[in-house]
FIBANU-204286 format. One line per field, with one value per residue (C-alpha): residue number from 1; residue in one letter; z, y, x. Coordinates in pm, 1 decimal. Example, Ala and Ser with C-alpha at 12.3 -4.5 7.8 and 13.67 -1.06 7.14 Angstrom:
<rs>
resi	c(1|2);
resn	c(A|S);
Z	c(780.0|714.0);
Y	c(-450.0|-106.0);
X	c(1230.0|1367.0);
</rs>
This chain:
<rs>
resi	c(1|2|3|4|5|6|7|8|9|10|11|12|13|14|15|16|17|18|19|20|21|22|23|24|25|26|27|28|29|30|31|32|33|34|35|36|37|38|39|40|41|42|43|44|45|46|47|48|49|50|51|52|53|54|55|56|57|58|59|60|61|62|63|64|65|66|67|68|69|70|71|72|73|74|75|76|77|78|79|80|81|82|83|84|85|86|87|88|89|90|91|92|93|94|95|96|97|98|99|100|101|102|103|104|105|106|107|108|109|110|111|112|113|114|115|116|117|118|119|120|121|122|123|124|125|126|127|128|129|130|131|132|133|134|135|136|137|138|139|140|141|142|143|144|145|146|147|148|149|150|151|152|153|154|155|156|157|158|159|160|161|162|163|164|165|166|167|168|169|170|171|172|173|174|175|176|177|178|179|180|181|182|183|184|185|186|187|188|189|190|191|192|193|194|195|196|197|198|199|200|201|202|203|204|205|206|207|208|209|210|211|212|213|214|215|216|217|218|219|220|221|222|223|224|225|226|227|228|229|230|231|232|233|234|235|236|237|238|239|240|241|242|243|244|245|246|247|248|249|250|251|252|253|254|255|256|257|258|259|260|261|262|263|264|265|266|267|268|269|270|271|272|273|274|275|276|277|278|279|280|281|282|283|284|285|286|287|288|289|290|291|292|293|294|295|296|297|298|299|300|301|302|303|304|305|306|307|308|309|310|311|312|313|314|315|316|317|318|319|320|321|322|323|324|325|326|327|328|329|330|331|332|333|334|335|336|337|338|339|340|341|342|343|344|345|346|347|348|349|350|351|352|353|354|355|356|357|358|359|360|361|362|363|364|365|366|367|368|369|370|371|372|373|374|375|376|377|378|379|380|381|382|383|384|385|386|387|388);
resn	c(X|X|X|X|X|X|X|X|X|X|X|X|X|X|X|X|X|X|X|X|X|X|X|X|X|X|X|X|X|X|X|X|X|X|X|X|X|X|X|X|X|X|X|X|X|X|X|X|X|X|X|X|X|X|X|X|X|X|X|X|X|X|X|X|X|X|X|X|X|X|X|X|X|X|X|X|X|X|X|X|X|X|X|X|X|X|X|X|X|X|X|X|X|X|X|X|X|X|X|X|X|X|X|X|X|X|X|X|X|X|X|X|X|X|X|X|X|X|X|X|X|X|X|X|X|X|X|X|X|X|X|X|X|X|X|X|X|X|X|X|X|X|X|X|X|X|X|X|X|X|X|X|X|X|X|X|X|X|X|X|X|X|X|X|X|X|X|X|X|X|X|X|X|X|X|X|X|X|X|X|X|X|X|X|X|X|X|X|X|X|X|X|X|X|X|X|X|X|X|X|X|X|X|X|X|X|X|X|X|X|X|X|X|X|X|X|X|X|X|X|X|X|X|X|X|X|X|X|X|X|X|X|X|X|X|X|X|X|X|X|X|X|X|X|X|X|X|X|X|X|X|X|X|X|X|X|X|X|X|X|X|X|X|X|X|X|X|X|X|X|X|X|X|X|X|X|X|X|X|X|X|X|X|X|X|X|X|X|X|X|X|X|X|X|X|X|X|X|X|X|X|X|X|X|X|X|X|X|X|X|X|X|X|X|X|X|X|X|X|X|X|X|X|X|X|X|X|X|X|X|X|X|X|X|X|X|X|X|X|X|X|X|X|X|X|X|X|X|X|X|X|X|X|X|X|X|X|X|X|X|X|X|X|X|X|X|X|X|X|X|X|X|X|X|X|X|X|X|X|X|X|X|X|X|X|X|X|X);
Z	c(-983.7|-634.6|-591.0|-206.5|-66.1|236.4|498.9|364.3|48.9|-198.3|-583.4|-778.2|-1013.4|-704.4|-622.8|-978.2|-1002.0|-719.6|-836.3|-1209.7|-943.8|-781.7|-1121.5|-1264.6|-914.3|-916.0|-537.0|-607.6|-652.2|-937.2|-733.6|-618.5|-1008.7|-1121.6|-832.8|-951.7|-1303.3|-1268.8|-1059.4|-1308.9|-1608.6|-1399.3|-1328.9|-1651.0|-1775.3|-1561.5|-1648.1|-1976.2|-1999.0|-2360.8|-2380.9|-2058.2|-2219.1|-2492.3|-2349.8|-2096.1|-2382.2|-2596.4|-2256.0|-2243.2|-1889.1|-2021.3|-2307.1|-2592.0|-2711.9|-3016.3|-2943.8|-2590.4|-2723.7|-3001.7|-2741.8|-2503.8|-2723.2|-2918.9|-2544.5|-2486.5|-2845.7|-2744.9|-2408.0|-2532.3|-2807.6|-2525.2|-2256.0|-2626.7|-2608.6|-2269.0|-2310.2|-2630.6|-2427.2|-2136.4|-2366.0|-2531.3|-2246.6|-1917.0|-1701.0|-1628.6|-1403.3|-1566.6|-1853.1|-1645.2|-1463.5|-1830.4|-1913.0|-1542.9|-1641.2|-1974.7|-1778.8|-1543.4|-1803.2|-1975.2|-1612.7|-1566.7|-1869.8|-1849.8|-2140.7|-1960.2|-2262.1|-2332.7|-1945.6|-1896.8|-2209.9|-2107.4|-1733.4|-1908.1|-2040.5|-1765.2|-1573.9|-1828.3|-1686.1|-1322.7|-1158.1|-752.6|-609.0|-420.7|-762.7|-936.6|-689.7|-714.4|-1097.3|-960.9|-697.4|-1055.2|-1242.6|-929.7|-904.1|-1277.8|-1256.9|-924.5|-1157.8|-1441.2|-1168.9|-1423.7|-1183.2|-1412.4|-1428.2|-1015.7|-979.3|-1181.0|-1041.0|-702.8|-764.8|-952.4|-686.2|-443.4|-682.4|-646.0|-225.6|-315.4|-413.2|-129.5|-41.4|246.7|518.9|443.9|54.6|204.6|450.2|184.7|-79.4|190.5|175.7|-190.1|-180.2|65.7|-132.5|-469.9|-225.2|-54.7|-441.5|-522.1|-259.7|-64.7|205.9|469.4|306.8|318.9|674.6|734.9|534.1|632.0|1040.4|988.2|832.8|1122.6|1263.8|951.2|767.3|484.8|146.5|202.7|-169.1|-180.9|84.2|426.1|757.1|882.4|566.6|585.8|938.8|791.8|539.3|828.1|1043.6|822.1|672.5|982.5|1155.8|828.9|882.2|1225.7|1547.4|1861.6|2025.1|1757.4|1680.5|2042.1|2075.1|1681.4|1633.9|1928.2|2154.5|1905.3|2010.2|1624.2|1536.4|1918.8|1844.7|1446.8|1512.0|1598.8|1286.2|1092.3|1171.3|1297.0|1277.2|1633.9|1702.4|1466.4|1597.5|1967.1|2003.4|1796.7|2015.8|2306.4|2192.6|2163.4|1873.7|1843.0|1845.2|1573.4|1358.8|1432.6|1323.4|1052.4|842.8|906.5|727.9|417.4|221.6|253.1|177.7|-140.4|-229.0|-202.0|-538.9|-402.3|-192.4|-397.6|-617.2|-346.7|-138.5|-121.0|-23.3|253.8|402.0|386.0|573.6|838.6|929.6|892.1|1174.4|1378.9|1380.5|1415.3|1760.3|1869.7|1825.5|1998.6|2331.5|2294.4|2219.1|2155.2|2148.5|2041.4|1717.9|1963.1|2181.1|1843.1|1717.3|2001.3|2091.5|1721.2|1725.7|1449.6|1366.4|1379.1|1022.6|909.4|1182.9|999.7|621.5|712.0|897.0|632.0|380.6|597.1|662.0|306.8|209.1|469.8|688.4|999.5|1219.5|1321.3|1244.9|1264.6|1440.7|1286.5|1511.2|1828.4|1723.9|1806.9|1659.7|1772.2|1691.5|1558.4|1529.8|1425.7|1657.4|1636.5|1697.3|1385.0|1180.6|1287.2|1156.2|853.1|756.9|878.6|606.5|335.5|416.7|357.0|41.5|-104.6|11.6|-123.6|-498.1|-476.7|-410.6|-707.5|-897.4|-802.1|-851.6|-1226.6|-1259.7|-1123.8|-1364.0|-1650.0);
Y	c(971.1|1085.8|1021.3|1073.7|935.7|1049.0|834.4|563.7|686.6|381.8|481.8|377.2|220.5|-35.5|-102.3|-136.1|-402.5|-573.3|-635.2|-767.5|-961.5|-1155.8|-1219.5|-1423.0|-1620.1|-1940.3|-1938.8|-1635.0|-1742.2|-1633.4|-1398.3|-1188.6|-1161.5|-992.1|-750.5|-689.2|-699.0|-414.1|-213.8|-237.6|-136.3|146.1|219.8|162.1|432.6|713.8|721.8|655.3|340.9|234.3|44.1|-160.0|-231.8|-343.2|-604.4|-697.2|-764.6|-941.7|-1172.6|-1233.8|-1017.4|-745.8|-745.4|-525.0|-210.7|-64.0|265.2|323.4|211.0|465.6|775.0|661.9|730.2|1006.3|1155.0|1073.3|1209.2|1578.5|1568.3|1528.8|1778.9|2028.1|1910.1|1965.9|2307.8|2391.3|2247.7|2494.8|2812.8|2751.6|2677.7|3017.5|3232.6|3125.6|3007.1|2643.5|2544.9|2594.2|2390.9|2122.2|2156.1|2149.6|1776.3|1613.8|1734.5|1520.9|1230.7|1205.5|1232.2|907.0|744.7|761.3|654.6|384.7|418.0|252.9|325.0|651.5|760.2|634.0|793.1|1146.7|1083.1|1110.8|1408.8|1583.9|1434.8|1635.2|1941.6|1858.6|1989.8|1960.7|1626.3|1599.4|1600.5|1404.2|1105.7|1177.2|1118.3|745.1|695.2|722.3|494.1|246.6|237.7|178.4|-85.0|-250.6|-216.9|-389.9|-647.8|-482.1|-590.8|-493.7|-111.6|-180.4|-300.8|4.2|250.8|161.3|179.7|506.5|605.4|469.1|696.4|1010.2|1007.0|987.5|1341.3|1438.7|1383.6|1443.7|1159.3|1120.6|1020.2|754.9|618.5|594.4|424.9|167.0|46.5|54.4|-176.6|-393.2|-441.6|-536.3|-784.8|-982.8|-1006.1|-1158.4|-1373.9|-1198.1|-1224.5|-1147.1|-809.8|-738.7|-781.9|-596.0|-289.4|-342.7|-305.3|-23.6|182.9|34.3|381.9|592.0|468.4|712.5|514.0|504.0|546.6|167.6|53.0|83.3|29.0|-253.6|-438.0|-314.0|-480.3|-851.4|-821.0|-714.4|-978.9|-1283.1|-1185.1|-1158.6|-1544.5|-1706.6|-1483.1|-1401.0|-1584.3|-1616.9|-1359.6|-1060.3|-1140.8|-1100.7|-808.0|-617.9|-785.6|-920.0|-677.5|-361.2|-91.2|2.0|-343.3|-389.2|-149.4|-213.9|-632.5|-695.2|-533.6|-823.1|-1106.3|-1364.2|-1254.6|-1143.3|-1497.2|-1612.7|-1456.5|-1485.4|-1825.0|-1944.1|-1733.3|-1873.7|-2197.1|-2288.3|-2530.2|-2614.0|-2221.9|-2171.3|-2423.2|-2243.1|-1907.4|-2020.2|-2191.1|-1883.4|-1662.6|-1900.7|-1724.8|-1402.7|-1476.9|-1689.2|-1390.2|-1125.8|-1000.7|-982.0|-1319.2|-1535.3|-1654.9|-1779.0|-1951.5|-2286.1|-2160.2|-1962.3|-2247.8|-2483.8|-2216.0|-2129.9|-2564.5|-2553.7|-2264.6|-2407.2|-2778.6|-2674.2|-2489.8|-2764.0|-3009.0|-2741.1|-2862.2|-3229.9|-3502.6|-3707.9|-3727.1|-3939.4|-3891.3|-3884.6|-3619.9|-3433.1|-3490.6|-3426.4|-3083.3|-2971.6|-3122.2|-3326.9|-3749.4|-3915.6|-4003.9|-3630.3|-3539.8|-3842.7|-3773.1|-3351.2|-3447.6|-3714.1|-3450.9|-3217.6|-3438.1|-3523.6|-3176.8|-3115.5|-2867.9|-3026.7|-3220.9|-3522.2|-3884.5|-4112.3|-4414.6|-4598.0|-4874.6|-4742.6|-4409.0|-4151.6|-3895.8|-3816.0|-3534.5|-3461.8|-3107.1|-3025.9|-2979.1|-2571.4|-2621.3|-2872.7|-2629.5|-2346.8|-2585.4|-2648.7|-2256.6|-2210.8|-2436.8|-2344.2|-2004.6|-2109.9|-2250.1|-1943.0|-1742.3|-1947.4|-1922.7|-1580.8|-1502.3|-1804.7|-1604.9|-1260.8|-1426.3|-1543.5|-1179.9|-1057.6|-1262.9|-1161.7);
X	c(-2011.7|-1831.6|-1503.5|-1512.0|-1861.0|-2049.6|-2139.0|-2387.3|-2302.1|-2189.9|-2126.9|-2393.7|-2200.9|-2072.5|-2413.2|-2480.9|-2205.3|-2328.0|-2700.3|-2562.6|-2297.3|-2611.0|-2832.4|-2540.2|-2574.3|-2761.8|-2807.5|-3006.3|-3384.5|-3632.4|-3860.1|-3525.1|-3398.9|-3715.9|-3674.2|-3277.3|-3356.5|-3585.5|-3327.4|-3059.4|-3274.8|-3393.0|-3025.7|-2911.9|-3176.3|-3105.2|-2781.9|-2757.1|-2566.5|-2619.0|-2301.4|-2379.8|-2757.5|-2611.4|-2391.6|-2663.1|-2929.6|-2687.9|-2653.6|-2998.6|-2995.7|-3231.8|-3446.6|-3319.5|-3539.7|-3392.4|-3577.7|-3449.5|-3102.8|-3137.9|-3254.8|-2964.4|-2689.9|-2870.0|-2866.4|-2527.1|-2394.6|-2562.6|-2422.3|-2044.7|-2099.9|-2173.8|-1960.2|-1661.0|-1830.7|-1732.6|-1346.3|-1298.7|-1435.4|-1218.7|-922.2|-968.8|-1167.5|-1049.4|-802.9|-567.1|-818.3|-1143.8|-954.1|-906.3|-1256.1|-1369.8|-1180.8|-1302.0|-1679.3|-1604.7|-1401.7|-1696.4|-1957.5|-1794.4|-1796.6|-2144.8|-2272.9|-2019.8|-1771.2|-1453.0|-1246.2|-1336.3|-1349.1|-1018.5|-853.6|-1061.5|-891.5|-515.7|-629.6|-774.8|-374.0|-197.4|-402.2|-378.5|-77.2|-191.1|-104.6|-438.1|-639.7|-395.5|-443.4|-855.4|-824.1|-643.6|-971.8|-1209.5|-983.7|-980.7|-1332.9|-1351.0|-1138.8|-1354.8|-1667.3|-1512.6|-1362.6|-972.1|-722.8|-439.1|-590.6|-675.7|-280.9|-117.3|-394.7|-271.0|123.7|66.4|-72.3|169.9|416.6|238.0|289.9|629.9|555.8|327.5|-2.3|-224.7|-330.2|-708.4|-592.0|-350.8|-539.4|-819.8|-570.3|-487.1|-886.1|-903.5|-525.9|-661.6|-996.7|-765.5|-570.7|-869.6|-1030.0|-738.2|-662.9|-382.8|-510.3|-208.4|-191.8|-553.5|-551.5|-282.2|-385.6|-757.2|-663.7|-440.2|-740.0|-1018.3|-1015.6|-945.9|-1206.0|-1381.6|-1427.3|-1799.8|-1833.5|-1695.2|-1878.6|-2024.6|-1869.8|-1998.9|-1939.3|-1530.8|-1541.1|-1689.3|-1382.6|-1149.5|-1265.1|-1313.2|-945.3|-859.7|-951.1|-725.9|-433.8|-369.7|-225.8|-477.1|-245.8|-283.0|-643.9|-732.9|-495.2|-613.0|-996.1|-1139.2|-1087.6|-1103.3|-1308.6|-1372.5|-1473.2|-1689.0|-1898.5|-2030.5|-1942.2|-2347.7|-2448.3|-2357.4|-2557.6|-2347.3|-1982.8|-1954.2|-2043.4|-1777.1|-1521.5|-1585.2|-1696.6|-1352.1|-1173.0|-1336.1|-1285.0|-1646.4|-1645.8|-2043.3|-2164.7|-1850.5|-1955.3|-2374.9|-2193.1|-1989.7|-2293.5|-2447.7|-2214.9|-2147.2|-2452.1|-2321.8|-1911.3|-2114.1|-2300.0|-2022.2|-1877.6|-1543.4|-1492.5|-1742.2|-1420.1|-1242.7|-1513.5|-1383.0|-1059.6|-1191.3|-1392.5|-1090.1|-882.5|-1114.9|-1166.7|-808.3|-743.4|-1033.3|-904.0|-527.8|-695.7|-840.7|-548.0|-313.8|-409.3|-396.9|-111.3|-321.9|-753.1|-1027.4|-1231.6|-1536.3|-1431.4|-1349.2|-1692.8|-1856.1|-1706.4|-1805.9|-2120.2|-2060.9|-2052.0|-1700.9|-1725.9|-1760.3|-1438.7|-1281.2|-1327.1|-1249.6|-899.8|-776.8|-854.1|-636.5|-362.3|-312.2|-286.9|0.5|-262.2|-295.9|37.9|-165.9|-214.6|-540.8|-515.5|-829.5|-858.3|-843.8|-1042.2|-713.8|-601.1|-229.3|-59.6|286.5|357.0|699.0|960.2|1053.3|1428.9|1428.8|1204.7|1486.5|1750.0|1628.6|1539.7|1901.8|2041.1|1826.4|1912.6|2289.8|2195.9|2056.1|2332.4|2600.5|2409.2|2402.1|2784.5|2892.0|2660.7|2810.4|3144.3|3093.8|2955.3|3317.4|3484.4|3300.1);
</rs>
């Protein structure tokens, strides 16, 4: 297992993850599985994953064979008696490093054949050892991509503020700027998606974690995380017009579409674009959870956009620049409004929409006074502390 990754070069195990990701898919069709199937019993073989077969038999994923089962972990057994070996002749033959050389052999030994327990447990071990800062944070990078196999984001969340820790004591700029990807990763799985952006466009032209995936697929996380979080005048500014993100943007089929013709305000090619790109945010490991909430953000943006301009517009104009019928404008924006997303109101008679977005000086006002609020808890709280 590499813990830095050439270019192209994804960790098996992420690939791995990916391919058992898409057989548990329904919009995956029959013809496909048999094709994954066989991939992950042929990767599950050459490493040695008996504890994975296991689970993936018992599932009904793969079928079980006792005898392959049985030569895995006799395999396995051998291969940790000798790597054992190796640890007691460097304990009482060599040196502090070939000790600890000794332990990452056995920490990456458990990685590959996928023993999460045991690798993690052999990865405290080999800390112990480790006295550079550099290493120290490499031993984090295995645990994080342990914890992105297993989809642990408890182990991902105190990998990464461990690692946060460990700058504290110094650390060079390629590990940061390669923790910031891995962070930013953990926050788009789980939903954050401001500070997935926000970490994801600081490392556009730093990038290096090839081992968790490839370019072009960091820039169709940077950009869809992106359209939800930004305003029109930093996406233009950080996205749009980003050299970086120009010249990978095509690779993707449709994003560049996406991006530029909701920019451009071009409702009817969005909308094109936007179908376009549902399979593969449906099929992605990491955003497949929060589909639904994507899609609702995205109309949300676009229709907010469109509204922008107008005090008032009819439903048929709406339709019409979207390409759509006034009924499906209709049911989308009550939806909307009732949820408190969009600042408008249908007028169902005469076809309008009018919008009422709120007034900025009254929105200061009323931050102002909550703020007030807060404040004045805080010092009767202090002030009951005092008398105490």
């Amino acid at each position: 297992m590499d813990g830095g990754g050439e270019e192209g070069n994804q960790q098996p195990q992420l690939v791995l993850a990916h391919k058992l990701f898409l057989l548990s898919q329904p919009d995956v069709d029959d013809l496909a599985k048999v094709g994954l199937r066989d991939d992950v019993l042929a990767a599950v073989k050459s490493d040695d994953m008996a504890a994975l077969y296991e689970s993936l038999a018992a599932d009904g994923v793969l079928e079980m064979d006792a005898a392959l089962l049985a030569e895995m972990r006799g395999r396995i057994e051998e291969e940790t008696k000798k790597l054992d070996e190796k640890i007691t002749d460097a304990e009482e033959n060599l040196g502090e490093s070939e000790v600890r050389e000794a332990h990452l052999a056995k920490s990456l030994y458990f990685i590959r054949v996928g023993e999460k327990e045991k690798a993690l447990e052999q990865l405290k071990v080999t800390e112990g050892k480790t006295v550079a800062v550099g290493q120290k944070m490499d031993l984090v990078f295995y645990t994080l991509q342990i914890g992105l196999f297993h989809m642990d984001f408890d182990l991902i969340s105190k990998s990464v503020d461990k690692a946060k820790i460990l700058f504290e004591e110094g650390g060079d700029w390629e590990r940061k700027n390669r923790l910031k990807v891995y962070e930013g990763l953990y926050c788009m799985a789980t939903r954050n998606f401001k500070k997935a952006t926000s970490l994801f466009l600081d490392s556009v032209s730093t990038f290096t974690t090839y081992e968790l995936f490839p370019y072009d697929t960091f820039i169709f996380y940077t950009v869809l995380t992106s359209v939800i979080t930004l305003d029109r005048v930093s996406l233009k500014q950080k996205v749009v017009d980003a050299p970086e993100i120009l010249a990978v943007i095509s690779k993707v089929p449709h994003l560049s579409e996406f991006l530029n013709s909701l920019y451009n305000c071009q409702y009817k090619s969005f909308f094109v674009a936007f179908s376009g790109l549902t399979e593969q945010i449906k099929l992605d490991r990491y955003l497949q959870p929060h589909f639904r909430y994507f899609m609702r953000e995205v109309r949300t943006v676009v229709y907010s956009q469109f509204l922008e301009s107008y005090k008032s517009v009819t439903m048929e104009a709406m339709a019409a620049s979207f390409g759509v019928t006034v009924d499906f404008i209709d049911q989308e924006l009550s939806r909307f409004i009732a949820a408190g997303k969009l600042h408008c109101k249908i007028d169902k008679v005469a076809g309008v929409l009018e919008t009422n977005r709120p007034d900025a000086r009254n929105a200061f006002y009323q931050s102002t006074i909550k703020q007030g609020d807060f404040l004045l808890n805080r010092i009767q709280k202090l002030s009951r502390v005092i008398d105490l």
